[in-house]
N, C-alpha and C positions, 0 to 999 in steps of 0.2 A: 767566641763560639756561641750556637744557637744547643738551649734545650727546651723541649716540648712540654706543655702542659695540657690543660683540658681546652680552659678559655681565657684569652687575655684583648688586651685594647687593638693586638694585631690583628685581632679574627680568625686568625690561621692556625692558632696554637704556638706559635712559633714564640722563644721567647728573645726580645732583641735586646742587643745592650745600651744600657739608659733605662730600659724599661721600668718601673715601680712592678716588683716581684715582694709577692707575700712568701715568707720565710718561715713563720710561727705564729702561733694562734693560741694565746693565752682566756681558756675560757672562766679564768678566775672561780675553780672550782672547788675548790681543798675545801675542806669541813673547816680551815678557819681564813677562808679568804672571803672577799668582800659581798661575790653576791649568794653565796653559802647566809652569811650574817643578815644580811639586807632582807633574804626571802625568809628569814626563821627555818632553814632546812639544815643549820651548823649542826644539831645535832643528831642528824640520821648516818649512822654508819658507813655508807659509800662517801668515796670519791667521786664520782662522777658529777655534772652540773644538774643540781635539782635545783630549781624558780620555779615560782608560780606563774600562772596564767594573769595574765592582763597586767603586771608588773615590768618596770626596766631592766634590765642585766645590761651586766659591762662586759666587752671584751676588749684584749689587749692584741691589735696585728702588730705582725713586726715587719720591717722593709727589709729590700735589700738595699736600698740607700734611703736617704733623708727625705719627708711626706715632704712635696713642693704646692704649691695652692693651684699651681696649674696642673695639678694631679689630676684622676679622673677616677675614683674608687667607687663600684659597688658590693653590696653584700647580698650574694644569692642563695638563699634560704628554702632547702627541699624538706617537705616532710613525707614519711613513708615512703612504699614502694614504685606507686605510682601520682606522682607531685602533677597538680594542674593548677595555674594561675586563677581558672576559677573556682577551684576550691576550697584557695587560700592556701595551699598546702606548697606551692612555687609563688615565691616572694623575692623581688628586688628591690634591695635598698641604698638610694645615691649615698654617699656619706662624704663628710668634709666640710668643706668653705662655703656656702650658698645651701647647703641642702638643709632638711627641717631636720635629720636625724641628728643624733648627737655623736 
């Protein structure tokens, strides 16, 4: 069977089987996980993901089956209420085999 999402490589929303489906979204945030430690923010109270500016963070996607290299993965990145590409605040990022991200 088909379930719907926002946007995927069908352009329709439609999600097909074979598809590479993001399942979970690991933003390695615990006051003692990795980039908690990395950005110096282990020891602020919250849970949530604090990083600094101009630094790397990791995150961890999960599949619904196995990353193939002939995959096609991006990462689209809104900030606030209203996100515009040139305000930096709508961001696409190719990620995987050939691309410059890590």
């Amino acid at each position: 069977g088909s379930r719907t999402g926002d946007v995927n490589a069908a352009g329709d929303g439609t999600i097909r089987e074979g598809m590479l489906v993001v399942t979970g979204v690991d933003l390695l945030s615990a006051r003692s996980d990795q980039n908690r430690r990395e950005h110096h923010t282990d020891e602020f109270e919250y849970d949530e993901l604090i990083i600094r500016r101009g630094q790397p963070f990791h995150v961890v996607l999960h599949f619904s089956r196995p990353y193939e290299s002939s995959d096609h993965v991006a990462l689209e990145l809104l900030i606030g209420n209203n996100p515009e590409v040139g305000k930096g605040t709508h961001v696409i990022i190719p990620v995987g085999k050939g691309s410059s991200g890590g």
